[in-house]
N, C-alpha and C positions, 0 to 999 in steps of 0.2 A: 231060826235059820234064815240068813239071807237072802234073799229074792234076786236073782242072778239078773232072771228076763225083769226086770224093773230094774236095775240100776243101767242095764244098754237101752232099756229106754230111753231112762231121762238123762244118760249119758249125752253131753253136745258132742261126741266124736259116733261113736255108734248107733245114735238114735237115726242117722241118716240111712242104715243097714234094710235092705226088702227085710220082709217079715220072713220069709225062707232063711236066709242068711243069720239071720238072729238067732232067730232058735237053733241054726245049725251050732252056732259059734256059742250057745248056753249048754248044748250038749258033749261041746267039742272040751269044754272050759277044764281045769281041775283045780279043785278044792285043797288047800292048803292050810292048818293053824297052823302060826309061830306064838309062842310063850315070850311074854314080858324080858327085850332086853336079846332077844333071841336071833344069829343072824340069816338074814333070808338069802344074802349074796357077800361074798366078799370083793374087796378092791382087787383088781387086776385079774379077776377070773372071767372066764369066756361062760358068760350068759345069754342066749339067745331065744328070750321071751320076755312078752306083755302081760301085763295084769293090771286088774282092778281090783283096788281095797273094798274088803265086802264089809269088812269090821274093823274095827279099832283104828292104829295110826301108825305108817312108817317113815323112818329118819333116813335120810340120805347124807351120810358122814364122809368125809374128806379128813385122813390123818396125813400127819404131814411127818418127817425121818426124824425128827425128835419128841415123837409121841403126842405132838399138842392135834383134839381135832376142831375142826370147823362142819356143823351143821348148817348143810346145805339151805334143806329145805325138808316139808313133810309133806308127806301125804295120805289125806284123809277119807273116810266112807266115800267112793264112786269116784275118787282120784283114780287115772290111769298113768302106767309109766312102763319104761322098755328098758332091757338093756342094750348097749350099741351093736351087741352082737344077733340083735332082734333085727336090724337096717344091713349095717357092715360085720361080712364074715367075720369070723374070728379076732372083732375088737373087745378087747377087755373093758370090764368095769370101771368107770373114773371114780366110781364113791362104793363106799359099804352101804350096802341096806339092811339097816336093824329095825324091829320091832318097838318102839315106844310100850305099848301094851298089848296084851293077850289081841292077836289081830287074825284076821283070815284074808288071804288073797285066792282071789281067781287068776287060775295062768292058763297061756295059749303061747307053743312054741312058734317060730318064724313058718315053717311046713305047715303049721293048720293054718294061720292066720294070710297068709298071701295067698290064696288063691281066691279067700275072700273077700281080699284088700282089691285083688287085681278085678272083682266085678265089681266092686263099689266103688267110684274115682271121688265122689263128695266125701266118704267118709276118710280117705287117703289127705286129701283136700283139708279136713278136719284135724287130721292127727299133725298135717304140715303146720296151721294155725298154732296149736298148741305144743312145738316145737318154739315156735317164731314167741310166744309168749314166756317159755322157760328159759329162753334164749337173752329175751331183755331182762326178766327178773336176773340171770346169772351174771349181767352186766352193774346192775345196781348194787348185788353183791361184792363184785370185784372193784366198784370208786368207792364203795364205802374202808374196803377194807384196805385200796390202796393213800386213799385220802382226806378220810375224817378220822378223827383220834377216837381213842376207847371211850373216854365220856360219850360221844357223840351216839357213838354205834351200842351203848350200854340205855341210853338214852332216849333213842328209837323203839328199842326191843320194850323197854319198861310203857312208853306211850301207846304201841302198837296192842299190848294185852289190856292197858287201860281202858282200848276202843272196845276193842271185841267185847272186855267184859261188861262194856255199859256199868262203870262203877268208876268213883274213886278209891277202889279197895281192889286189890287182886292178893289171893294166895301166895303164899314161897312153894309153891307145886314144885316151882325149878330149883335144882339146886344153883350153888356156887359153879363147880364145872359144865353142868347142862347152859346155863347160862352164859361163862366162858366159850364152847363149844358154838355157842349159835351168834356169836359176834368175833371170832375169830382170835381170842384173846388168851389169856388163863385167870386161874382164879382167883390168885391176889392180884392183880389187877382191876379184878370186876371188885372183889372185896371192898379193897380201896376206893373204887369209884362207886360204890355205897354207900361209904361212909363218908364222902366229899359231898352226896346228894344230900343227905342226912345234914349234917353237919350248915350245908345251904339252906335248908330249910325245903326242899324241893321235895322230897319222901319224907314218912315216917316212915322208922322199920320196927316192924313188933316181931316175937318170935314165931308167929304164924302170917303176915302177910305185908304187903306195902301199899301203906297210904298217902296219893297223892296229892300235895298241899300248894305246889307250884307250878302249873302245866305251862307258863306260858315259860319258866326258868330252862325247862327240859327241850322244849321245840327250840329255843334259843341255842344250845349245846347241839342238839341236831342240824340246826341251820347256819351255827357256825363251821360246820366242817367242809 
């Protein structure tokens, strides 16, 4: 079981919370699973609450009127996130929120959480920073997608798991469309742009994972866009 009062701890937006208020707002909370895949909000519906992921991971999807989507962004254990209708009455959802895996949130409608908000002004303060931060990530997202080509943005996404994974080896966890999806593309595109990395010598592809052979070839593709 998740530890509620510990993740608003060490939360940087509500660890700023009295000790009163915290516990009010762990008692206040409710406990949600979603199933693998599962959605938690759709696009354009009027949702007016925050949460914190207690488990697993949620995807923030953006489809577009001929069915292609583009993956926002996720969020992970002790990630928080609102919908507009949690600030502004009755704004609809700009993205679906799905479930990646078996996940739990904790939520708080707009009614409980403001009058908590309204004695806390740091942690208000907090949640503004962390607007102002998803606000530049949305901007990086939107030149990559209006001005580096799919190599580029296929490129990034392949270097950026490299990091994390501290390896030159990472899994095919993703697929072809999850991977389309999160660089704005579809999947013969991304296909193709594996088999041009391949083909360059820049990946190996086995049927379980990709080994990279060329990193300074891939930051070049990235850096050219």
């Amino acid at each position: 079981m998740t530890d509620l009062s510990g993740l608003l701890k060490k939360n940087p937006v509500f660890s700023f919370l009295s000790e009163n208020d915290m516990d009010l707002m762990a008692r206040q909370s409710t406990a949600r699973p979603y199933g693998k895949n599962e959605k938690v909000i759709l696009y354009g519906d009027v949702w007016p609450y925050l949460f914190i992921v207690g488990e697993g991971s949620i995807d923030a999807v953006k489809e577009s009127s001929e069915g292609r989507s583009l993956m926002v962004t996720s969020f992970m254990a002790g990630d928080v996130f609102w919908g507009l209708a949690f600030f502004q009455e009755n704004a609809p959802m700009p993205v679906t929120l799905e479930a990646r895996q078996p996940s739990r949130l904790f939520l708080w409608s707009r009614e409980t959480m403001e009058p908590i908000l309204a004695r806390n002004g740091r942690v208000g303060w907090e949640l503004c920073r962390l607007m102002a931060g998803r606000m530049q990530r949305a901007s990086v997202i939107l030149e990559d997608l209006a001005f580096q080509p799919v190599a580029g943005r296929l490129a990034r996404l392949l270097l950026d798991h490299f990091e994390m994974a501290g390896d030159a080896a990472i899994s095919r966890h993703l697929t072809l469309d999850e991977m389309a999806a999160r660089i704005g593309s579809t999947r013969e595109m991304v296909c193709r742009a594996l088999y041009s990395f391949s083909d360059k010598k820049m990946i190996e592809v086995t049927r379980t994972e990709f080994v990279l052979t060329d990193r300074d070839g891939l930051a070049k593709l990235v850096a050219r866009g």
